[in-house]
C-alpha positions in Angstrom: -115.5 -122.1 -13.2 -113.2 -122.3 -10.3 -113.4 -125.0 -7.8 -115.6 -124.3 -5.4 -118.2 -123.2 -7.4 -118.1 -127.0 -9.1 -118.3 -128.6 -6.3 -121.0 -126.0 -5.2 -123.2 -127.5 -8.7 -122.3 -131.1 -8.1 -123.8 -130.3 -4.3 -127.0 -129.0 -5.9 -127.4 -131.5 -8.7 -127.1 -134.4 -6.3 -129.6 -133.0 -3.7 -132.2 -132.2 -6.9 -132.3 -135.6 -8.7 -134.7 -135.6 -11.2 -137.3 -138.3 -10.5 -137.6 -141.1 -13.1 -140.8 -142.2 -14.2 -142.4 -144.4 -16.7 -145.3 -142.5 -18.2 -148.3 -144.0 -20.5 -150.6 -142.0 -22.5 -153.9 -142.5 -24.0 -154.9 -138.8 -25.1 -158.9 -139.5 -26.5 -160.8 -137.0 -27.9 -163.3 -137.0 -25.2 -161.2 -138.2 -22.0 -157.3 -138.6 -21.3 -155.3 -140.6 -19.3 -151.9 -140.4 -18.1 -150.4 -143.3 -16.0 -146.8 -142.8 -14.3 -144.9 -145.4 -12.4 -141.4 -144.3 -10.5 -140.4 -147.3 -10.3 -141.1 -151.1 -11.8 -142.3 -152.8 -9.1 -144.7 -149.7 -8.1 -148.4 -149.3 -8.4 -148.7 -146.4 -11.4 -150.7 -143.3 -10.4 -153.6 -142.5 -12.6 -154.7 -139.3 -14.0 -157.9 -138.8 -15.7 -159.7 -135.8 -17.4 -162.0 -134.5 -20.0 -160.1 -133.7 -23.3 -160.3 -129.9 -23.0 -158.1 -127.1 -23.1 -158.8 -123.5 -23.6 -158.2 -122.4 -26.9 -156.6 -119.1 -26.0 -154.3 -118.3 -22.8 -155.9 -117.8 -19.3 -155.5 -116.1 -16.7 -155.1 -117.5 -13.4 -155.5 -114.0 -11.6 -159.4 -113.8 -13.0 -160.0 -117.3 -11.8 -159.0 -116.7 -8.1 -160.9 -113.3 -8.4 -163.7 -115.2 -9.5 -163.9 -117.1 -6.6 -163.1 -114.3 -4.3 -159.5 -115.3 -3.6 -156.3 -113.4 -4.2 -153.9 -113.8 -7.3 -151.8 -117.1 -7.2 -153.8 -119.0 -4.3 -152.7 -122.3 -6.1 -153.2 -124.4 -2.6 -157.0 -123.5 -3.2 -157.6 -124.6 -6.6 -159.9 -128.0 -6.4 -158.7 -131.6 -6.7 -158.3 -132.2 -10.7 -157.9 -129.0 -12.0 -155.1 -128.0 -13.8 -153.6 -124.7 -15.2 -150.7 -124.8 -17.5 -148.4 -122.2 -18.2 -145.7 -122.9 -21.6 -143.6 -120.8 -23.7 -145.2 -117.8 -21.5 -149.0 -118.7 -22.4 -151.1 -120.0 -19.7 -154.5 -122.0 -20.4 -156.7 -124.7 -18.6 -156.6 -128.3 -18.9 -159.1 -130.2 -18.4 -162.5 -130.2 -16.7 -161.5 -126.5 -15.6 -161.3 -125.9 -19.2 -164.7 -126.4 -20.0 -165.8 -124.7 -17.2 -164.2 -121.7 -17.0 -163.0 -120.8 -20.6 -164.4 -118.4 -22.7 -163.7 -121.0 -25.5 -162.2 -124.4 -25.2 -161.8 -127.6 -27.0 -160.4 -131.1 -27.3 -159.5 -130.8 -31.0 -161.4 -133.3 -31.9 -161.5 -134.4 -35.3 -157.7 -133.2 -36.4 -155.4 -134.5 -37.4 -153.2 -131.8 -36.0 -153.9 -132.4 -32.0 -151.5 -135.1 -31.6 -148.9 -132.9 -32.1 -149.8 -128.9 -32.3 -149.6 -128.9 -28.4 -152.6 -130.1 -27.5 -151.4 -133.8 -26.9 -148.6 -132.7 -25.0 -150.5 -129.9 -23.0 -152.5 -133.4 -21.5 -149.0 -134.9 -20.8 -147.7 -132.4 -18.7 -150.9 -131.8 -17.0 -151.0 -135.9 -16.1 -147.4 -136.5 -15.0 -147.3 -133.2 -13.0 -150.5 -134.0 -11.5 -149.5 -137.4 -10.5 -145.9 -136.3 -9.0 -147.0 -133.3 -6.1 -143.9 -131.2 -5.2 -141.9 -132.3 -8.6 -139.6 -130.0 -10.1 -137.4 -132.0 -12.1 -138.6 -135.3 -14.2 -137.1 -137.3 -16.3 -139.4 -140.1 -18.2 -139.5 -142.6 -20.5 -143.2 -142.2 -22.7 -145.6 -144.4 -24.3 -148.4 -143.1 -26.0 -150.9 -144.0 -28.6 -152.4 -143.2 -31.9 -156.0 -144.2 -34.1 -155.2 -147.1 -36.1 -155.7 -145.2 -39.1 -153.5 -142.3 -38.3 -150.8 -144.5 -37.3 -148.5 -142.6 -39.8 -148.3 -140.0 -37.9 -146.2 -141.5 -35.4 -142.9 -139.9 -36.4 -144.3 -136.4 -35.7 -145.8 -137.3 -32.3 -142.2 -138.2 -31.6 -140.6 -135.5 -32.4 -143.0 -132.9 -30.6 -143.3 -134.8 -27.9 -139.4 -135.9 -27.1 -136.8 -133.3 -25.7 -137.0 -130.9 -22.5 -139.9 -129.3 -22.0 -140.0 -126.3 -19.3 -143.4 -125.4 -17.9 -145.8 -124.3 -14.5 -148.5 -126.0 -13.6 -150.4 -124.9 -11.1 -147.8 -122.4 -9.6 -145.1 -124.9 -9.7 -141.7 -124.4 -11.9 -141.5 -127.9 -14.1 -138.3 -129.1 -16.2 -139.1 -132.5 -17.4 -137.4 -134.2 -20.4 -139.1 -137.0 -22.2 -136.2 -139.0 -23.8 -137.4 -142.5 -25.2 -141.0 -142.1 -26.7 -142.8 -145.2 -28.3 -146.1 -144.7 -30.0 -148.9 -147.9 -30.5 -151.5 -148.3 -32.1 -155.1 -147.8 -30.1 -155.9 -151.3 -29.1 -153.1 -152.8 -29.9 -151.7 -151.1 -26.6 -155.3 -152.4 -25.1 -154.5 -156.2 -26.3 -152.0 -156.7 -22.8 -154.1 -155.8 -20.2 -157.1 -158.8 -21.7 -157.3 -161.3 -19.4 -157.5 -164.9 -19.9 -156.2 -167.2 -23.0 -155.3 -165.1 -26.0 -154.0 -167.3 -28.0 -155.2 -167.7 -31.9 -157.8 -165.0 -33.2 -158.6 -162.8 -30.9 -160.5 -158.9 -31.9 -160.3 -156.5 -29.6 -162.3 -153.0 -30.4 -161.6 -149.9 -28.4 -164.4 -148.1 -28.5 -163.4 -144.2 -27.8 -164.8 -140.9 -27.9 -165.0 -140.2 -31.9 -164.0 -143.7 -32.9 -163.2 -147.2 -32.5 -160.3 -149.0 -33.5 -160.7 -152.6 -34.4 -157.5 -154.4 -34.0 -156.7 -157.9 -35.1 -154.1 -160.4 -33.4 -152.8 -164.0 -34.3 -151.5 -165.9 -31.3 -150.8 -162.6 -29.6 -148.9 -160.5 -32.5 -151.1 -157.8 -34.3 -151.7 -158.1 -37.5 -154.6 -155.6 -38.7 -156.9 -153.1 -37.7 -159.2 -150.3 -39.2 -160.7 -147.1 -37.4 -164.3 -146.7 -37.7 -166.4 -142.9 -37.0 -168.0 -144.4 -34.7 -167.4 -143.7 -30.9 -169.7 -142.4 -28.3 -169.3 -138.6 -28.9 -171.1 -139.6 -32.7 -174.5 -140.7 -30.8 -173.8 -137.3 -28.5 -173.6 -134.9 -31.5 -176.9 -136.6 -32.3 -178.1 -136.0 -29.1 -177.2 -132.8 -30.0 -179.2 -132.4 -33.3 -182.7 -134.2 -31.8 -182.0 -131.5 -28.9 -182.2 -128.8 -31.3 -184.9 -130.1 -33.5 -187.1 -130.0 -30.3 -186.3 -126.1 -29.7 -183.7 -126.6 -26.9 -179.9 -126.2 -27.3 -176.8 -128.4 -27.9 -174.6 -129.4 -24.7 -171.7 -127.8 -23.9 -168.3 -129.6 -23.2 -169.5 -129.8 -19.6 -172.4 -131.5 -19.8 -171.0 -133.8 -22.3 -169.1 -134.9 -19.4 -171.0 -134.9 -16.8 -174.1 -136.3 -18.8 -171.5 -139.4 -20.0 -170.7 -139.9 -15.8 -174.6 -140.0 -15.1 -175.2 -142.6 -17.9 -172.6 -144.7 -16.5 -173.6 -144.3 -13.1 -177.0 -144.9 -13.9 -178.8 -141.5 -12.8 -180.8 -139.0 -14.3 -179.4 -136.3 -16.3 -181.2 -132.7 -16.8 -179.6 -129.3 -18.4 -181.0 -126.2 -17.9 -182.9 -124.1 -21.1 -184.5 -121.0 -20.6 -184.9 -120.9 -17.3 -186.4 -124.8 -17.1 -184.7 -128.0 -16.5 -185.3 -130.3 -19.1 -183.8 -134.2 -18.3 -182.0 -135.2 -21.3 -180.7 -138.8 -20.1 -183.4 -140.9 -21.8 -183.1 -139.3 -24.9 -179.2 -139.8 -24.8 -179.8 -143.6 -24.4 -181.6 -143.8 -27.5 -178.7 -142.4 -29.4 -176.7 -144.6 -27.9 -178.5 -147.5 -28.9 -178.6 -146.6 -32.3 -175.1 -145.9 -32.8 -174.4 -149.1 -31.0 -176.9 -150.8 -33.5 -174.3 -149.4 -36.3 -171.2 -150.2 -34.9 -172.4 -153.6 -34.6 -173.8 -154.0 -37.8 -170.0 -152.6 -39.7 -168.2 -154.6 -37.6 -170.5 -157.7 -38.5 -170.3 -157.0 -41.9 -166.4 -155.8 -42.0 -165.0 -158.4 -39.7 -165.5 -162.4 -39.8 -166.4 -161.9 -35.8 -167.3 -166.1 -36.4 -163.7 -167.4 -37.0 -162.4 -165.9 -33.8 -161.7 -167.3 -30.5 -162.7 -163.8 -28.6 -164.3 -160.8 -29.6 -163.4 -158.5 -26.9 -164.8 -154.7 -26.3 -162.5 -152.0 -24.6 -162.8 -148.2 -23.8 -164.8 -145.6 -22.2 -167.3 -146.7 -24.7 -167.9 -149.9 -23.8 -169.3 -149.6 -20.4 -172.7 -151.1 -20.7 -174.6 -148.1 -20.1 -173.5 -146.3 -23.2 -172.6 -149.2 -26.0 -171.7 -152.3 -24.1 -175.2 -153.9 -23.2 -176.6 -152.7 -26.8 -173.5 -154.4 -28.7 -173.6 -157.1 -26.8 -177.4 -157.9 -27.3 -176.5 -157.8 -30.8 -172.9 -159.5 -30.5 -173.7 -162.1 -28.0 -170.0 -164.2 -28.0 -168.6 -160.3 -27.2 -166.9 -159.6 -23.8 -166.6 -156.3 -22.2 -163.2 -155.6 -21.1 -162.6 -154.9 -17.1 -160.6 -152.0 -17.8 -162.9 -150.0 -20.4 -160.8 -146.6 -20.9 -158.2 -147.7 -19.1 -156.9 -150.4 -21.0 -154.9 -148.9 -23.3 -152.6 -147.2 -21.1 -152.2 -150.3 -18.6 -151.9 -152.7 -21.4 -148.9 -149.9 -22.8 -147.2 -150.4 -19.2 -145.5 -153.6 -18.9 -146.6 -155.4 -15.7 -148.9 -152.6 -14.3 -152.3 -153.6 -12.1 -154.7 -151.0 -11.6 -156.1 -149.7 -7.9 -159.0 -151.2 -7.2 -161.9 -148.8 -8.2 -159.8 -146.7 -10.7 -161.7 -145.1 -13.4 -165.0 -144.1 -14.2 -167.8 -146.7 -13.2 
């Protein structure tokens, strides 16, 4: 390389730093969030969205046509959606997933999501999302797994650390993920309590599939257990008492949306041949139950009495889906301000929410 040409790279390299970023991760099997800071002293941007990815590659072009726009109008595409094109595949991330897909999923229930591709297709999405214009990122990860399939954390490392070259949304990405660190579901949660924690405190995340009940002693974890028993289990029995009165399951979609309508407190209705039927009040009665039993294990599995605080976390404990049922029957409980939040701002040392981040 002669000279000029060096000094021609050092030119280019200096006036296309990659930016630095710290990035947390809490990929659920109904919602994910990605939180990524640039610099300590910054508020971290947050990006949200449903668990869902189509299961075979996309094609942009018959998106745009479908919306009557020409091939590669990436300036058009609506706030929150994502498309995601690796090792020459394309596919949808997120809420446009489950709409536009012909078949999409979250992976829920295996094993194998955390690090087939699907984990990392939710990372990419999130820290590209949250840095418009980025070509070139270099960060530092944090991410989480179940409590009971903390094992796999040496896997998740290694398919998740190294360069990873990639388009989202139109946009040429090279971002290399050096350090990664992998905690356990609420024990990531456990910094971003408020108050006194100091001798027993149990925190329970309460996700999409399951919770994770995590134990601490004056601050250090010290064990935890995963339970089946997170809001998409009173869903899939939504699901069933749907079809047992001659309607149909929900899709992806109106999982979703029917989980935002709970929590917002509004009425809920799908469509089944040709009528709308609400669905809302028969969702709360799942809920309950399910609430009912994770109340009851936990009673029953954990001597709730001889700690300080019992403290709820998670999407799952907003009080429309489990958090007024659980604590009716767990009066001494407290629902965490955070809810699904907590675990990737209790992950990032230091880091305060916006106010009004995260579903309500």
């Amino acid at each position: 390389m002669t000279d000029t040409a060096k000094a021609t790279e050092y030119i280019v390299a200096e006036t296309n730093p990659a930016r630095v970023v710290e990035v947390t991760a809490d990929i659920g099997n109904a919602r994910s969030v990605v939180l990524v800071r640039e610099a300590e002293s910054a508020t971290p941007t947050a990006v949200t969205m449903p668990s869902i990815r189509s299961l075979h590659g996309a094609f942009s072009y018959e998106l745009f046509a479908a919306r009557g726009l020409a091939a590669g109008s990436w300036s058009k595409l609506r706030s929150g959606e994502h498309v995601l094109e690796r090792d020459g595949t394309e596919r949808y991330v997120g809420a446009l997933a489950a709409e536009f897909a012909p078949a999409a999923s979250s992976g829920r229930g295996s094993d194998a999501r955390y690090s087939d591709g699907t984990t990392l297709d939710f990372i990419l999405a999130g820290i590209a999302a949250a840095l418009p214009g980025a070509t070139k990122i270099a960060a530092k990860l944090t991410t989480m797994l179940p409590i009971s399939l903390y094992h796999l954390a040496p896997g998740v490392v290694a398919a998740l650390r190294g360069t990873h070259r990639f388009i989202y949304n139109g946009r040429a990405i090279t971002l290399t993920i050096g350090a990664v660190e992998v905690k356990r579901e609420g024990e990531a949660a456990f910094a971003a309590i408020d108050g006194d924690t100091s001798g027993n405190v149990v925190l329970v995340d309460v996700g999409g599939r399951t919770a994770n009940v995590a134990l601490f002693k004056d601050g250090t974890y010290r064990t935890g257990a995963t339970l089946e028993l997170g809001v998409q289990a009173a869903l899939d029995n939504l699901d069933k008492a749907l079809i047992g009165r001659g309607l149909r399951p929900l899709s992806l979609t109106e999982r979703d949306e029917l989980e935002a309508a709970l929590i917002a407190g509004r009425d809920y209705s799908i469509v089944h041949a040709g009528a709308s039927v609400r669905v809302d009040d028969i969702a709360r009665g799942q809920l309950d139950t399910t609430a009912h039993a994770l109340a009851q294990e936990l009673q029953a599995k954990v001597k709730l009495d001889q700690a300080r605080r019992v403290v709820f976390v998670g999407g799952g404990a907003h009080a429309p889906l489990f958090g007024a049922t659980i604590r009716a029957a767990i009066p001494r409980c407290e629902l965490g301000g955070l809810r699904e939040l907590a675990n990737a701002y209790g992950a990032m040392s230091g880091a305060q929410p916006k106010k009004g981040k995260g579903r309500k």
